[in-house]
C-alpha positions in Angstrom: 0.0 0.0 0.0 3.2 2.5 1.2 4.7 1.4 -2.5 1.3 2.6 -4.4 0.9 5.7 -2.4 4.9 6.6 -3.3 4.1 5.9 -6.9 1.1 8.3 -7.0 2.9 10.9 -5.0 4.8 12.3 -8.2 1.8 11.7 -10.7 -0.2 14.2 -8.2 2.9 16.4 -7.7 2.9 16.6 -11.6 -0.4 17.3 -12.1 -0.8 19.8 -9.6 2.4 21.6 -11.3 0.4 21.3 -14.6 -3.0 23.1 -13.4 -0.5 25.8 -11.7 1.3 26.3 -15.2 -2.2 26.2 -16.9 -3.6 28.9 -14.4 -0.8 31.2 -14.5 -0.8 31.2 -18.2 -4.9 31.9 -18.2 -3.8 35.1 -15.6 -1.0 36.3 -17.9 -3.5 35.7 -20.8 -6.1 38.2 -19.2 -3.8 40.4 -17.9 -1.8 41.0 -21.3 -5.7 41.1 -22.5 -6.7 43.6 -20.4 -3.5 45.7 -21.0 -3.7 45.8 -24.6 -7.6 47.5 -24.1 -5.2 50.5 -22.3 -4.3 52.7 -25.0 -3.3 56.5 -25.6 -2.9 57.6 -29.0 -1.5 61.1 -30.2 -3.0 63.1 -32.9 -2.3 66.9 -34.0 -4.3 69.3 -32.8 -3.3 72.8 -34.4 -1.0 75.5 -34.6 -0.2 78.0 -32.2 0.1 81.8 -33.9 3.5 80.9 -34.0 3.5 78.0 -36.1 3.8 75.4 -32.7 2.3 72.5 -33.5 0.1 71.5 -30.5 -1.1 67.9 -29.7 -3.8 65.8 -28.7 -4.0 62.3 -26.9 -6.4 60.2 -26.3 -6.5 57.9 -23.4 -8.8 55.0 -22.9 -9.5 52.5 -20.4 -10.3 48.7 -20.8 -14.0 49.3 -20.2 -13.9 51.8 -23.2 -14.1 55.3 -20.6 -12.1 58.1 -22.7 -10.2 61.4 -22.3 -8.9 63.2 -24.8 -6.0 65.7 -23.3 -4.2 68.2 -25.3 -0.6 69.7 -24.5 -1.6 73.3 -25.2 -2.7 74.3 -21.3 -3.1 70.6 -20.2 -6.8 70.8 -21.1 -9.6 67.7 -20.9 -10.9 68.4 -24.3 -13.1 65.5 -24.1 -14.4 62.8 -21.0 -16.8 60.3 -22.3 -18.0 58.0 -19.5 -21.3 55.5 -19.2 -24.4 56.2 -18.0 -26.6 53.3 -16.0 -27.7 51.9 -19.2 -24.0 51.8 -20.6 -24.4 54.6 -23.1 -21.4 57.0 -23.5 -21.5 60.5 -23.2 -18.9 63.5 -22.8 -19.5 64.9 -19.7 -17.2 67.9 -20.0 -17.6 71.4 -21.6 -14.8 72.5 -24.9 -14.3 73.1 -28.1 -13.9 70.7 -30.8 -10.5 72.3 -32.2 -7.8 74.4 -30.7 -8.9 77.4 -32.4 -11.7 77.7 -29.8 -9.4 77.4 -27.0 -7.4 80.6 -28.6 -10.1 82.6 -28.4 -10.3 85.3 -25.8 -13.7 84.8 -24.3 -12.9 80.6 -23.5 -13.3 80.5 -19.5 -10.5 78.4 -18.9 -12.1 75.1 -19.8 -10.4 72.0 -18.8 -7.0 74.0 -18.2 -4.6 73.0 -16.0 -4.4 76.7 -13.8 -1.4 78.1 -12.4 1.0 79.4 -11.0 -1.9 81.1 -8.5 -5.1 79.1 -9.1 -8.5 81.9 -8.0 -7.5 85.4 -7.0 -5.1 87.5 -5.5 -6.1 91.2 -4.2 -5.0 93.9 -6.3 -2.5 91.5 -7.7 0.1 91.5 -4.8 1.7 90.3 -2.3 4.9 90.1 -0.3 7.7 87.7 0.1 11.0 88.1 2.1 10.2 91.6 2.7 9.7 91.7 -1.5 6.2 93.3 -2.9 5.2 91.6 -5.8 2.8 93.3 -8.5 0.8 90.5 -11.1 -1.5 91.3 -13.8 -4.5 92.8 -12.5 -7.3 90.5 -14.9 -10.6 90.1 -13.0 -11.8 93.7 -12.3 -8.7 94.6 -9.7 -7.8 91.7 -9.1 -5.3 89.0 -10.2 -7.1 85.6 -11.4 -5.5 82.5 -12.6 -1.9 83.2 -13.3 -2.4 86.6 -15.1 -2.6 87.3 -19.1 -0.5 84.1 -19.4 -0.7 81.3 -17.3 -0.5 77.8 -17.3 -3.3 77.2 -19.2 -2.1 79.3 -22.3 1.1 77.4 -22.5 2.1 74.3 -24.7 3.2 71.9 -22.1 5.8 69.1 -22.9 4.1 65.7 -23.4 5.2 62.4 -22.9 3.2 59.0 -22.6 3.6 57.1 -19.3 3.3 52.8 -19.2 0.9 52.0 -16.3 -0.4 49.1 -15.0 -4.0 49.7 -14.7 -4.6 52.4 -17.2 -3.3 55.0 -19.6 -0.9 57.8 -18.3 0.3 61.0 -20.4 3.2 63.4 -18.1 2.9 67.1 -19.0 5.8 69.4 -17.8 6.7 72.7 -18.0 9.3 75.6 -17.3 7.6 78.3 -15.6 10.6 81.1 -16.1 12.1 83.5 -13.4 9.7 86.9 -13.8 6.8 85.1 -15.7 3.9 86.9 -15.0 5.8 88.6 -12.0 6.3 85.2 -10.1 9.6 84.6 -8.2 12.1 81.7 -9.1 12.7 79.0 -12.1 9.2 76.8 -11.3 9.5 73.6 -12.8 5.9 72.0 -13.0 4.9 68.2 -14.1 1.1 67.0 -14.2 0.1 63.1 -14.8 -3.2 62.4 -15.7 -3.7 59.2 -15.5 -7.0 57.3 -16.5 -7.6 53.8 -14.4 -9.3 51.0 -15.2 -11.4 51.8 -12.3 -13.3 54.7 -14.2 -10.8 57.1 -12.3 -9.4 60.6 -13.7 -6.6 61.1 -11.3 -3.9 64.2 -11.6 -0.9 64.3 -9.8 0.6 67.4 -9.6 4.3 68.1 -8.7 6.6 71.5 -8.6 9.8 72.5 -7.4 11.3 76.2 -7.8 15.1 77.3 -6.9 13.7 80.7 -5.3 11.2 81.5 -2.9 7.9 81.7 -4.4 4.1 80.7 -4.4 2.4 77.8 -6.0 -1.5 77.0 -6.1 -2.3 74.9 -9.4 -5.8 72.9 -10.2 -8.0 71.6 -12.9 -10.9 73.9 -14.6 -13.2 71.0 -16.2 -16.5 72.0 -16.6 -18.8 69.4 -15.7 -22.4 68.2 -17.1 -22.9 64.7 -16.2 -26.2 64.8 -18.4 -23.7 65.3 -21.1 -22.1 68.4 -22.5 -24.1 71.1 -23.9 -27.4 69.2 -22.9 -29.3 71.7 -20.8 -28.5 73.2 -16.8 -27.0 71.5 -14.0 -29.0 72.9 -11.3 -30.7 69.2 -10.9 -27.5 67.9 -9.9 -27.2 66.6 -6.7 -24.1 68.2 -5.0 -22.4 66.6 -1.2 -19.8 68.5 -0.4 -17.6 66.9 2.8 -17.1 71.2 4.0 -18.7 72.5 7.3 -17.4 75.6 6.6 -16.7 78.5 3.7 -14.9 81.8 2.8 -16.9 84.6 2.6 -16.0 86.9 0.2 -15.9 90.9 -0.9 -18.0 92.0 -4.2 -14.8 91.0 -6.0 -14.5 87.7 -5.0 -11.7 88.3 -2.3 -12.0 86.4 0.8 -13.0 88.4 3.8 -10.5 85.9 6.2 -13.8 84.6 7.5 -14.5 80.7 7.9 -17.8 80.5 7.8 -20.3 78.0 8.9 -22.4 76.7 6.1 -25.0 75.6 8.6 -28.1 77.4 8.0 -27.1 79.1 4.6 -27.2 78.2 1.1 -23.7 76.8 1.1 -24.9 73.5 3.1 -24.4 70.9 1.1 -23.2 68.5 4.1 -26.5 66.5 2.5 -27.1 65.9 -1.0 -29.1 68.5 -2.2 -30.1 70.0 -6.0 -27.6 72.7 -7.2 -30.8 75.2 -8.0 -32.5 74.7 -4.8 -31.3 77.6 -3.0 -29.0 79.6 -6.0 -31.4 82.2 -6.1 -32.1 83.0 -2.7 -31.1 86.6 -1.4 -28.3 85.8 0.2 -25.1 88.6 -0.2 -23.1 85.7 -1.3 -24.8 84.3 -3.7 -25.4 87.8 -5.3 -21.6 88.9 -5.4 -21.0 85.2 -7.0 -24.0 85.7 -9.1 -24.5 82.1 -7.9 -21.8 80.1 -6.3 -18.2 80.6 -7.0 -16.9 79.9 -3.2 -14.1 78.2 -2.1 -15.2 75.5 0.4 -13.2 74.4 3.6 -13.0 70.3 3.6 -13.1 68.4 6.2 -9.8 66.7 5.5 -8.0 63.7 6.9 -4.5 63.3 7.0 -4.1 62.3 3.1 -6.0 61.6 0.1 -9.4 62.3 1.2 -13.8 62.8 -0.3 -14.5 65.9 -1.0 -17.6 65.9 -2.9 -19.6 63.5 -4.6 -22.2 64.5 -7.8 -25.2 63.0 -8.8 -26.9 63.3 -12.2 -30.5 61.4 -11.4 -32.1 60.8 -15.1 -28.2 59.4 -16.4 -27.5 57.9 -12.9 -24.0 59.4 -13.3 -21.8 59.6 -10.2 -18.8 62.0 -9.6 -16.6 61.4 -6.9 -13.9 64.0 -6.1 -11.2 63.0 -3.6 -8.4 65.4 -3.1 -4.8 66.3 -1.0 -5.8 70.0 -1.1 -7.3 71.7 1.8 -10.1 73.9 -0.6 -12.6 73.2 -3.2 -13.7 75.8 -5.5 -17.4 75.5 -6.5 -18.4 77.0 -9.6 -21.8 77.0 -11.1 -21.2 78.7 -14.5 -23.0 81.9 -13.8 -21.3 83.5 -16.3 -21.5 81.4 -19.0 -24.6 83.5 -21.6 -24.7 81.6 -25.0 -22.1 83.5 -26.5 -20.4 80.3 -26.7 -20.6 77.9 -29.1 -18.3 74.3 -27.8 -18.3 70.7 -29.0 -20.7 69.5 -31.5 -22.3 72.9 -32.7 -23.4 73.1 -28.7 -24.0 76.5 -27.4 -23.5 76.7 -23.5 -26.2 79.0 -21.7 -26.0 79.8 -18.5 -24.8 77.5 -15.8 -24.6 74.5 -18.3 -21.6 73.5 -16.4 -20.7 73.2 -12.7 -16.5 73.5 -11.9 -15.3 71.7 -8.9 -11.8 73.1 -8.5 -9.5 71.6 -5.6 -6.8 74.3 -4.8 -5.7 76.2 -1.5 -7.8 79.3 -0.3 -8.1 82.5 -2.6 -5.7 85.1 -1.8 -3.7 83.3 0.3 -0.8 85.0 0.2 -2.3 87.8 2.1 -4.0 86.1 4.3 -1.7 84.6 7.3 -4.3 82.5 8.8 -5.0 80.4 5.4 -2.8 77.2 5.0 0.1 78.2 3.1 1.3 78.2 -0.5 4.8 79.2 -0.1 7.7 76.8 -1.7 11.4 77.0 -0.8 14.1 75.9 -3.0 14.6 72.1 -2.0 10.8 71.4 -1.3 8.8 70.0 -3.5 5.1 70.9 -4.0 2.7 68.0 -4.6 -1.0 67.6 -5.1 -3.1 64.7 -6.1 -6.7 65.1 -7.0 -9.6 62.4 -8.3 -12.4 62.4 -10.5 -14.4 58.8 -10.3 -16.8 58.1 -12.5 -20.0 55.3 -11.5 -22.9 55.1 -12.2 -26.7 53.8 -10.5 
């Protein structure tokens, strides 16, 4: 009986060995399977006045989610993700060619903003005993890194291999005296789009003189679909308990204010139109919203908000690093655009959700700090996930 059961031992052994092999090979099967549904492909996009050539690239996932992303200002031309019944739609305001992004009157749409993301009083501020005077472009205020920020800038582009998705780097140079700003400020985004439905930007920067650094994403959002009607059915949770006040230009008072009992309480999900037209002195210096929110933050990576589009069942979850969300409702958006597809986008046809530090921070000693030092390193990560129910 020992002698059978010795003989048998190896045939098992064997087999066992063979159903391993067999299994791993099924595994590397899917995995190379799966990996081969990640692509991102480049495409031109247009010409700069100069004669640049700009790109475009478009990333997809391996259950068919897309972004299209172009170099010139790091902007999300294009997010097509599923509704409940599995149809696609682009879920983000833009223009189908680069020419619309050169016009003066686009609002920033799907830029990458910087160096100073919102608004800076009068356009100064001090450092090391240093005043510092920046373009002075919304009323008299500075607003998004002056005539020529970030998001007016061809960015240098470069693929990146990832595991569970497609990845495209963007860096760029931000000179000593650009715009006013201190120091050589050398800036990198990833976008990265996961198999998980996930838009995720990491953001990096390091500068070899003392300066300030606030950068963020300027999508604007219809989870209906772009150009498809308002977004004041969309049900907004926002993980803030409190808010900045602002001035009649959009500068923070220094105030952080309690959202209990105002229209800013969206600590349950609740419609974006349901209270935007109250009279509330907020609401009328923002013509609507256009706040920066205080998160409740833990230590890292943490929810911010979470949107809800009830007749596509569409689900936006926003996790961020950064201790501020800018809400926007597109107030001033009047159908004197005309974006993708022949759409024209009326008023408040797109909502932003912008995560960034507090407006004017620089002046304002109390708000968390943007300062970086030569031999710091500035980082921010921020993520858009898209579900649907």
């Amino acid at each position: 009986m020992r002698s059978q059961q010795t003989r048998a031992f190896p045939r098992i052994t064997s087999l066992i060995l063979q159903i391993t092999i067999v299994c791993l090979l099924l595994a590397g099967a899917a995995i190379a399977q799966r990996a081969n549904k990640h692509s991102i492909e480049k495409q031109i996009f247009g010409k700069m006045p100069d004669g640049t050539a700009v790109d475009i690239y478009t990333l997809r996932n391996a259950s068919g989610v897309e972004a299209r992303i172009t170099n010139y200002g790091g902007i999300v031309v294009s997010l097509k993700v599923p509704d409940r019944n599995g149809k696609f739609d682009d879920v983000v305001l833009g223009y189908d060619n680069l020419d619309g992004y050169l016009k003066n009157n686009s609002p920033y749409m799907g830029a990458l903003i910087g160096r100073y993301a919102n608004r800076i009083a009068k356009g100064t501020f001090k450092l090391n005993g240093t005043e510092y005077h920046l373009a002075v472009n919304n009323g008299a205020n500075h607003l998004h890194g002056g005539l020529k920020g970030f998001d007016k800038v061809v960015w240098t582009a470069a693929p990146l291999r990832v595991a569970n998705g497609a990845a495209l780097k963007l860096t760029y140079v931000s000179k000593d005296g650009e715009e006013n700003y201190p120091g050589n400020l050398t800036a990198t985004v990833i976008y990265t789009l996961s198999d998980a439905n996930e838009l995720r930007i990491d953001y990096s920067a390091t500068t070899d003189k003392r300066t300030i650094v606030n950068l963020t994403s300027h999508s604007y959002f219809n989870l209906a679909g772009q150009g498809t009607g308002d977004i004041l059915k969309h049900q907004l949770f926002m993980n803030a308990g409190r808010f900045t006040p602002t001035d009649a230009g959009a500068i923070p008072t220094g105030e952080l204010k309690s959202v209990r009992g105002t229209p800013f309480d969206f600590t349950k999900p609740t419609e974006i139109g349901a209270r935007i037209d109250q009279d509330d002195q907020q609401l009328k210096f923002g013509n609507g919203y256009d706040h920066n929110f205080v998160l409740i933050k833990g230590k890292r990576l943490s929810l911010a908000a979470i949107v809800n589009e009830p007749t596509t069942g569409r689900v936006m979850q926003v996790s961020t690093t950064e201790p501020g969300m800018q809400f926007y409702s597109g107030n001033f958006l009047d159908g004197s655009i005309t974006g993708k597809d022949g759409k024209v986008y009326q008023r408040r046809y797109g909502f932003c959700l912008e995560a960034q530090h507090y407006p004017d921070s620089p002046n304002e000693p109390k708000f968390p700090s943007v300062v970086l030092n030569p031999g710091q390193r500035y980082t921010q990560t921020t993520i858009y996930k898209f579900s649907a129910k």
